[in-house]
C-alpha positions as CSV (number, residue, x, y, z in Angstrom):
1,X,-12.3,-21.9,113.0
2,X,-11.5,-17.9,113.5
3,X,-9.0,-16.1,115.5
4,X,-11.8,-15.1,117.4
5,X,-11.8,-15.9,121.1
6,X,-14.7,-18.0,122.5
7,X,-15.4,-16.9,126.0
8,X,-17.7,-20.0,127.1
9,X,-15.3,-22.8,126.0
10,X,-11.9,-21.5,127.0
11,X,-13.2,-19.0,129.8
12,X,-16.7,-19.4,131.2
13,X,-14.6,-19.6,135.0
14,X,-13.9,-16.0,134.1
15,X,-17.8,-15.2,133.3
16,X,-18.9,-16.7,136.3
17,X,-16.7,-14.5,138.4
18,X,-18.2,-11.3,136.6
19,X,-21.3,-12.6,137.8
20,X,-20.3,-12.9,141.6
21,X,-18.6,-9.5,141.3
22,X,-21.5,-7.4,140.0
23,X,-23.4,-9.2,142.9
24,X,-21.0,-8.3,145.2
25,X,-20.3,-4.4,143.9
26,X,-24.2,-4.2,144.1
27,X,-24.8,-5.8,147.4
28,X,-21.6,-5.0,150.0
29,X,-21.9,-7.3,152.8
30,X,-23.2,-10.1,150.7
31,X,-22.5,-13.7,151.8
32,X,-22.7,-16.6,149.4
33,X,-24.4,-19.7,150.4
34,X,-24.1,-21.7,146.9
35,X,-23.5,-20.8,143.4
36,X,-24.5,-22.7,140.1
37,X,-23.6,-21.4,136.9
38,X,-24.4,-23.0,133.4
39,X,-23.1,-21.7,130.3
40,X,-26.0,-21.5,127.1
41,X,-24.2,-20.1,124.1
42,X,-20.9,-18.8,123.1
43,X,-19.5,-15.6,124.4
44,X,-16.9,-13.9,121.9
45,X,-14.8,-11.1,122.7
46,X,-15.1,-9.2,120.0
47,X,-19.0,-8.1,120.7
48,X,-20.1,-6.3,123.4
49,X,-22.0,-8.0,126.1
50,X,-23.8,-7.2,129.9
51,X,-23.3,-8.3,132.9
52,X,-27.0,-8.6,135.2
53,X,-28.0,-10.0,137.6
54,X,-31.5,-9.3,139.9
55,X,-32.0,-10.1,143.5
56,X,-35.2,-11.5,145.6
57,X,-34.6,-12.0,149.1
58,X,-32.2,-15.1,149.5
59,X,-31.9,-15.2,145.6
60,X,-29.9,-13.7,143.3
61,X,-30.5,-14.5,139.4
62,X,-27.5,-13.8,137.4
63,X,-26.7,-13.8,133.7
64,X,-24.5,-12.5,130.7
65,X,-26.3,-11.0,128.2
66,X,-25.0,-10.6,124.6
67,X,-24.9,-7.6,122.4
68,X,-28.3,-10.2,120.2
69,X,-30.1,-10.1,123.2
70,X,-29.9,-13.6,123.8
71,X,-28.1,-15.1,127.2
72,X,-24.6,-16.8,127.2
73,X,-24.5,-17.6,130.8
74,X,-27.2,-17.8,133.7
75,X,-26.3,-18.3,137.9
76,X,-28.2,-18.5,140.7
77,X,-26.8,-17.6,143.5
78,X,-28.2,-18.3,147.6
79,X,-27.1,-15.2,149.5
80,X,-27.5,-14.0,153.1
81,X,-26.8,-10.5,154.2
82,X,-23.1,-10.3,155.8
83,X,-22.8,-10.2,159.5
């Protein structure tokens, strides 16, 4: 095994909260009502990768994408607007 550092087995708690931050940046007043995340491949350090998400009404989708185009984490989130 590499020096390299895996993301998704010793931090995907840290990819999940760069999901609910970029939601949160994006959408101020945002309230979460539940939050799933699943990891899908691994996430190394030494590539670059995205943070997205997209939002429909209640919804948000949310994933990290990596620099091969394919997606190391995914989240849904159920939001309502802030009070």
């Amino acid at each position: 095994m590499g020096s390299e550092m895996c993301i998704r087995d010793r931090h995907a708690p840290l990819l999940a909260t760069l999901l609910i931050e970029k939601a949160i940046i994006e959408n101020p007043g945002l309230r979460f009502q539940s939050f799933q995340f699943q990891a899908h491949s691994p996430v190394f350090d030494e590539k670059p990768f995205f943070v997205c998400g997209s939002k429909e009404k209640k919804k948000l989708d949310l994933w990290v994408l990596k620099s091969d185009g394919t997606v190391g984490m995914s989240a849904v989130a159920s939001v309502k607007s802030g009070e």
